[in-house]
N, C-alpha and C positions, 0 to 999 in steps of 0.2 A: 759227547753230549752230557748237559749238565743234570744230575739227578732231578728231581723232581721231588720235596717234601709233601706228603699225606699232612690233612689240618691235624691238630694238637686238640682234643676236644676240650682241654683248658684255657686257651688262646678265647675261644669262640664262648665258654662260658662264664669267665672272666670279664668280657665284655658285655656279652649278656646282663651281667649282673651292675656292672656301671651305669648302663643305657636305664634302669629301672632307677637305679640312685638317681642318674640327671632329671628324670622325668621328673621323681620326688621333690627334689632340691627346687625344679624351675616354677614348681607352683608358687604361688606368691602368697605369702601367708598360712606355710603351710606348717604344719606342728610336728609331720612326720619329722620334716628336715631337719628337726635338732634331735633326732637319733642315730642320724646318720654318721656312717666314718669322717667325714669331715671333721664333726665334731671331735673328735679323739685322737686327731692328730693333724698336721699342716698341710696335706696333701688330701687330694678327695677323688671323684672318681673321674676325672676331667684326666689326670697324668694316666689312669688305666687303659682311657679310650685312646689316647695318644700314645703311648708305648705301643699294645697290641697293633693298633692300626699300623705302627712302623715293622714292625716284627712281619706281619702278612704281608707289607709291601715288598719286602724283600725276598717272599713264598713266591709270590704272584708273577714280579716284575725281573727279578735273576736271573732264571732261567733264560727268560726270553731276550737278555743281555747276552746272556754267553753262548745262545744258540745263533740269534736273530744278529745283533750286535744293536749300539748306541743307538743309531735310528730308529728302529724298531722299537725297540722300550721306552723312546721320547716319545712316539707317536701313540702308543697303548697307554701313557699314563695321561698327554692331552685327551684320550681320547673318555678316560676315565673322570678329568676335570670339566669336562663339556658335560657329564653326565650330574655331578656335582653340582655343577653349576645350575645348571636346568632347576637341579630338587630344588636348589636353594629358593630360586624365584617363587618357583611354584608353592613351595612351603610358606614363604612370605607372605605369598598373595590371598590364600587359606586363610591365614593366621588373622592376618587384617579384615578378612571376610569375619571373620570369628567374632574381632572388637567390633566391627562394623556394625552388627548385630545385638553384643553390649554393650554400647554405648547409644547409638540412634534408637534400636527396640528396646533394648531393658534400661534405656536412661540410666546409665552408669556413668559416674564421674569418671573421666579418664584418668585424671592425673590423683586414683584414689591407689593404683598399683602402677610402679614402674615399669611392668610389664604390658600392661595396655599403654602408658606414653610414652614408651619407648616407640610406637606407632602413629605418633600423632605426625613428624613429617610427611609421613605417605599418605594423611589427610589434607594439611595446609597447605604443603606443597608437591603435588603429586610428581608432575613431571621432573622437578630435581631430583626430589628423595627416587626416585626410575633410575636415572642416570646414574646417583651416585652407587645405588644396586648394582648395576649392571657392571660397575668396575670394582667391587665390594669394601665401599666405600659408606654403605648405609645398612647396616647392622644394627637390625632391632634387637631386640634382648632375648641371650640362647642363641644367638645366628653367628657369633663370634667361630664358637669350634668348627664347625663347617667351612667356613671362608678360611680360618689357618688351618684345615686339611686339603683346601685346593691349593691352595702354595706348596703345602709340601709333599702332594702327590705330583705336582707339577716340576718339584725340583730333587724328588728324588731315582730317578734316572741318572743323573750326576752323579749323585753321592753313589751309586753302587756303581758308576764308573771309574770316579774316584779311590772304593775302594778296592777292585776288583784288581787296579793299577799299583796305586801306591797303601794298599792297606790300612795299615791303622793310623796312618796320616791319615788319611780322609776323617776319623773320630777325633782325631786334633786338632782339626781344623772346624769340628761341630763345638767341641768345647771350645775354644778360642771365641768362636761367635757368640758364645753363650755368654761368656764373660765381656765380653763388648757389651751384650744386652745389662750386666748389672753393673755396669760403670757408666754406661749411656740408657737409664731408662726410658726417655724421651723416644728413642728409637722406635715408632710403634705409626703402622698407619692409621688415617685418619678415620672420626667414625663421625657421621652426619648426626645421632643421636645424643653418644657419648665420648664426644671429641676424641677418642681416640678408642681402637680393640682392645678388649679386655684379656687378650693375650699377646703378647710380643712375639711375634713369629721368630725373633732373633734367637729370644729365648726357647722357645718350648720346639724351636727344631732339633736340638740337645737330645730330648726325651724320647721323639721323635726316632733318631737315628742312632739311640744307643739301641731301639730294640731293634732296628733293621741290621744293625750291628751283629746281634746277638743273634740274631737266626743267619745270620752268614756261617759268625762263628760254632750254632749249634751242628747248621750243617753241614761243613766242612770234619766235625768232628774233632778239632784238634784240642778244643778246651771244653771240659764238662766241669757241672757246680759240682763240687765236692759233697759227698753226703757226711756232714760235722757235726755232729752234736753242740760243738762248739761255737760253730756259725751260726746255728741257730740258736743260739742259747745267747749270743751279740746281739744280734737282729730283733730275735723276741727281746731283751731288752734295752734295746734303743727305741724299739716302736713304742712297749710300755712306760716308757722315764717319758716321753716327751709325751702318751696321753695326760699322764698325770701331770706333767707341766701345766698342759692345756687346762684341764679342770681346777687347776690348782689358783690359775689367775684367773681362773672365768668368777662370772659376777655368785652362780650356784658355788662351787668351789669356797668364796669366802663368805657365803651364808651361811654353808652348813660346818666352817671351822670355827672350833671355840675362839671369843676373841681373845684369850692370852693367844691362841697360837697364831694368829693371822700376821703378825709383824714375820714370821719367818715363811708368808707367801709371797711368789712372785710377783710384782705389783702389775706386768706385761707380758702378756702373751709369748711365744716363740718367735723371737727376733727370724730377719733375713729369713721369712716366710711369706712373701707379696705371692699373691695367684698371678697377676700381671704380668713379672717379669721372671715367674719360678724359680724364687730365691733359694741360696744355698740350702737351706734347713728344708724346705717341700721338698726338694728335689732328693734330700737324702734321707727323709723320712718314706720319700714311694720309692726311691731303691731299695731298701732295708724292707719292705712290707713287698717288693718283687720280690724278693730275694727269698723271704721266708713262707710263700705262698708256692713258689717252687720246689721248694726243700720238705715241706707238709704236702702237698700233693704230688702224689706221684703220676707221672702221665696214664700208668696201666688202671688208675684208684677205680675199683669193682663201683662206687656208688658216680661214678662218674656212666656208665649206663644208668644209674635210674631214670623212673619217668620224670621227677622233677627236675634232675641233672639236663634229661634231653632238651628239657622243654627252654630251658635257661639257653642249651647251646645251640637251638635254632632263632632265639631269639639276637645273639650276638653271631651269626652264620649272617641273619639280613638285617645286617645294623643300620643300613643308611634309609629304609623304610620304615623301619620300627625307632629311630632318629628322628625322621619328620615329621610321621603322626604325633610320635611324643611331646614334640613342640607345639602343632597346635591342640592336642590334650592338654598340654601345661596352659598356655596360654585361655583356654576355655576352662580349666579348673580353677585358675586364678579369678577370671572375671565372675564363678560362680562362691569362691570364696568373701571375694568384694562384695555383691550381693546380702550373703548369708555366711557366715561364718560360724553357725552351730557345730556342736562335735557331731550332728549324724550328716552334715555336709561334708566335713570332711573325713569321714571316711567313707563317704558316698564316694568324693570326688578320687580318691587315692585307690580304693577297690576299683573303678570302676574301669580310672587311669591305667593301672597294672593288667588288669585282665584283659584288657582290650590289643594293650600292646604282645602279651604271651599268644590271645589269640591270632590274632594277625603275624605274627613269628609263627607260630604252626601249620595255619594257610598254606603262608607260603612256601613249610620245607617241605610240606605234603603236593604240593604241586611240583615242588623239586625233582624230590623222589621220583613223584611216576615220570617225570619227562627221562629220568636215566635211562640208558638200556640193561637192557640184566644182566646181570655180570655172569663170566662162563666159568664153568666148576674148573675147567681143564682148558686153558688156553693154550691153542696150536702153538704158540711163539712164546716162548719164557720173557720175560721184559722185566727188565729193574726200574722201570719210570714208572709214575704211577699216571693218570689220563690226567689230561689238563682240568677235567672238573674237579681234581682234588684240590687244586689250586685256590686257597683264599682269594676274597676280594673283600674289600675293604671301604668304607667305614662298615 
């Protein structure tokens, strides 16, 4: 029988910490979002929520591969996309209630944020923009990462049959597709809003499966990150050279350079950086920023119990509901920034956003909790597995 990995309470607050960044980033007009990591380098917290969730699929879904076999772990992860599937509607249908309400009662221009017309098909044309949902096909704005986490919760059963079989061919065959996605970026399905997803499933399944990767590989034991000074001392400055890239061609960047020196700035951003197609440069700037985020935290780190720590890792423990509140919180923050865009709006809307999603993460680990049974000081039967509720799940 195949061990069973205990969660990683960095896995969980790592995520945590993403799901608050998206919620920030998705308001529309918001001023938080240019302090965000985004800004200081080409990747943001879109590849965190996609690596971890790959990382847990491989907790969650392994086991039940090598105990149960192939059928069994296809049928647990459709059964986890039916579940996906469902938020997603239901999250839409919210959300649209949400504009429904700013635009018909608070007479708000629609097309004054791309986040409220990102919804106007599910007004003009109800029953298509339905249909084209129903095969996710209509993708209002923010509903991208969820629809390419049903695809590859739905096809990664394969991949760890794949590579349970033939190993790190199975990771060969993820980058090979990846590279198909930056020589074919057309490759991307259709979107009733915005002609096409803002992520290429070709691509960002890469990301995906290098962390499902990684927690085969952590668990097996056969290869650990080296603790290097030296690695880290790379890492730390590849992540740093390329903020400073960033700021360096940003429009601040050459306000606040004398202008003798400005001819020696970049006149362009960090090339082969598209969010779309997760061009070379993202994709090695958030391995470089995994890489030194593991090396700086250590899994045993004492402040990884505190109460702010917990609170972070209950919130990325129930990431796919504190996901789609945040959405329609974004979506409701945005239409109250369109409205009013004072500073004490927004940090009306950003406080209010934040706290509501921490609380609802604590909710529901406090309902977790009691539904456990107590664990026994002295168990009749020694066991190396730990109980399936240690088991991730995922978004």
């Amino acid at each position: 029988m195949q061990q069973r990995q205990t969660r990683d309470a960095r896995l969980d607050l790592f995520k945590g910490v993403a799901l608050l960044i998206i919620f920030i980033n998705h308001v529309g007009g918001n001023p938080l979002a240019k302090v965000m990591p985004a800004r200081f380098g080409p990747s943001d917290s879109a590849e965190i929520f996609v690596f971890i969730s790959g990382y847990a699929i491989a907790l969650a879904y392994g086991p039940v591969l090598a105990e149960h076999g192939f059928a069994a772990c296809q049928r647990k992860a459709l059964d986890r996309c039916r579940q996906l599937w469902v938020a997603n509607i239901l999250t839409m249908l919210v959300s649209a209630l949400v504009v429904a309400f700013a635009v018909y009662i608070g007479d708000l221009p629609m097309e004054a944020s791309n986040r409220l017309e990102s919804f106007a098909p599910l007004f003009d044309t109800p029953v298509t923009a339905m249909a084209w949902t129903l095969v996710l096909m209509y993708l209002p704005f923010a509903f991208d990462i969820l629809a390419l986490y049903i695809l590859l919760v739905a096809v990664a059963p394969l991949f760890l049959w794949s590579y349970a079989r033939f190993g790190y061919a199975a990771v060969a065959l993820s980058v090979l597709l990846y590279l198909v996605a930056q020589a074919a970026p057309g490759l991307v399905p259709p979107n009733l809003w915005d002609e096409d997803w803002n992520f290429s499933p070709l691509a960002w399944q890469c990301v995906f499966f290098l962390g499902t990767a990684l927690a085969l590989v952590v668990r097996s034991g056969r290869v650990r990150l080296p603790q290097s000074r030296w690695l880290l001392t790379a890492v730390l400055a590849l992540l740093g050279g390329m903020a400073v890239w960033k700021f360096a061609a940003s429009d601040i960047g050459h306000a606040v350079t004398p202008a003798a020196l400005r001819g020696w700035l970049p006149e362009e951003t960090i090339p082969w950086a598209d969010k779309d197609t997760l061009g070379p440069m993202r994709l090695l700037h958030f391995l470089a920023l995994a890489c030194a985020a593991a090396l700086l935290v250590p899994r045993d780190a004492g402040w990884l119990r505190s109460a702010p720590a917990r609170l972070l890792v209950a919130c990325g423990r129930h990431s796919l509901p504190v996901f789609c509140v945040g959405v329609v919180l974004s979506i409701a923050g945005s239409a109250l920034l369109v409205a009013e865009d004072g500073a004490l709006m927004v940090v009306a809307v950003n406080l209010v956003g934040v706290a509501a999603l921490l609380a609802l993460a604590l909710v529901l680990e406090r309902r977790r909790t009691r539904r456990q049974p107590p664990r026994q000081s002295k168990p009749a039967v020694p066991s190396t597995a730990s109980t399936p509720s240690a088991v991730p799940e995922t978004p």
